[in-house]
C-alpha positions as a Markdown table, in Angstrom:
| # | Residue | x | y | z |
|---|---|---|---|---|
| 1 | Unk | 90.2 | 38.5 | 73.9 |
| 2 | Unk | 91.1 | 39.6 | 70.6 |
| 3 | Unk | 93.6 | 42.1 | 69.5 |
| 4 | Unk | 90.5 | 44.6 | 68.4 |
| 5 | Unk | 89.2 | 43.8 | 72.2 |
| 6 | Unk | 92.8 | 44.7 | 73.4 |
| 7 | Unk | 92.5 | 47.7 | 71.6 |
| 8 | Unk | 89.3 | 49.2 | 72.2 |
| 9 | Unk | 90.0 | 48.6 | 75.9 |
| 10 | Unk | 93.1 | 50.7 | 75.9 |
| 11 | Unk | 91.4 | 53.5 | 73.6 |
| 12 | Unk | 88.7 | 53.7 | 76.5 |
| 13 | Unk | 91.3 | 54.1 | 79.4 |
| 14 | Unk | 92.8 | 56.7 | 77.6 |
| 15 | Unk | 89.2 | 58.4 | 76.9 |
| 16 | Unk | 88.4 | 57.9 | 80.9 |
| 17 | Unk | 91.9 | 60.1 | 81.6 |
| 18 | Unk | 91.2 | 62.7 | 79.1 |
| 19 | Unk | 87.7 | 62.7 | 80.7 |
| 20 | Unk | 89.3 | 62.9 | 84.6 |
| 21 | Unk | 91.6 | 65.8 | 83.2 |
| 22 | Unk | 88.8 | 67.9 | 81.2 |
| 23 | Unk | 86.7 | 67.3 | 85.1 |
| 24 | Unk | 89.6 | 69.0 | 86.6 |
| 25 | Unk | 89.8 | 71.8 | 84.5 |
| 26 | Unk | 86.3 | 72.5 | 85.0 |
| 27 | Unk | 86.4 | 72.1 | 89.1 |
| 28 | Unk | 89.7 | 74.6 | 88.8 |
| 29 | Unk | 91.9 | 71.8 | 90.5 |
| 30 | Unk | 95.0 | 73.3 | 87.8 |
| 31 | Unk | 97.2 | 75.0 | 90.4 |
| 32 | Unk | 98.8 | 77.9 | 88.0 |
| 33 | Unk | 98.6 | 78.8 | 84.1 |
| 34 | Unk | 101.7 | 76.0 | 83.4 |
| 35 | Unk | 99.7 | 73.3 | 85.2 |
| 36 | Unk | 97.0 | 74.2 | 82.6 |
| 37 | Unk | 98.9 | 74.0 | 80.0 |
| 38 | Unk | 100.6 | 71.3 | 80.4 |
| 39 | Unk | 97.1 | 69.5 | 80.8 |
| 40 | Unk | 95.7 | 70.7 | 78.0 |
| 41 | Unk | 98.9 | 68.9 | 76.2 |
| 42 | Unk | 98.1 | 66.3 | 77.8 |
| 43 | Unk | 95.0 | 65.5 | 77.2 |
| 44 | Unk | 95.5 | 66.2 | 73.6 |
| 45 | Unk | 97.9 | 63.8 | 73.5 |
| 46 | Unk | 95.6 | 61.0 | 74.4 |
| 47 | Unk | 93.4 | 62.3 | 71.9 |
| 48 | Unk | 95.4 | 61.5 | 69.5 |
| 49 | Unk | 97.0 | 58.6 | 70.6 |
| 50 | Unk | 92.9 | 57.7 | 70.7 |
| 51 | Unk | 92.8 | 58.7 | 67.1 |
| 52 | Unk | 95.8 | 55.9 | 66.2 |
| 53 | Unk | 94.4 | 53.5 | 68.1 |
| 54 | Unk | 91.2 | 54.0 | 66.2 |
| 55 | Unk | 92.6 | 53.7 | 63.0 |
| 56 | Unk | 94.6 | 50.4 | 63.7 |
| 57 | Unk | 91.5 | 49.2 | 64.6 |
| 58 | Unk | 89.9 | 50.2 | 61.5 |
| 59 | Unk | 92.6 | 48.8 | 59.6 |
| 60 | Unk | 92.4 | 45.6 | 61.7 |
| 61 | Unk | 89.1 | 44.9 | 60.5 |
| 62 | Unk | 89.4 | 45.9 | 56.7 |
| 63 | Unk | 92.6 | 42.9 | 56.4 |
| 64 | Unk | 90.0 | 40.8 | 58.2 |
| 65 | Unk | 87.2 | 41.2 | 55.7 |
């Protein structure tokens, strides 16, 4: 497995738990307005931790051009 497989593997975990939070919100399983929020934060977070991950990989591939 190559650091690029490594990579992509851990961007789509973090895409599967954004998608298990977003499937919550729409069931209504957030208990009050805070557990909302803080979900939301959440979820943006891996998002954007999606977003780096992306970009490393990116960059990855450009050095190995």
């Amino acid at each position: 497995m190559t650091v690029s497989d490594l990579l992509q593997q851990i961007r789509n975990n973090l895409e599967k738990r954004r998608l298990e939070i977003a499937d919550g919100m729409l069931r209504g399983r957030m208990s009050d307005f805070e557990a909302y929020h803080k979900n939301v934060g959440i979820a943006e977070g891996l998002e954007q931790a999606s977003d780096v991950i992306r970009e490393t990989i990116r960059e990855i591939n450009e050095k190995d051009e």
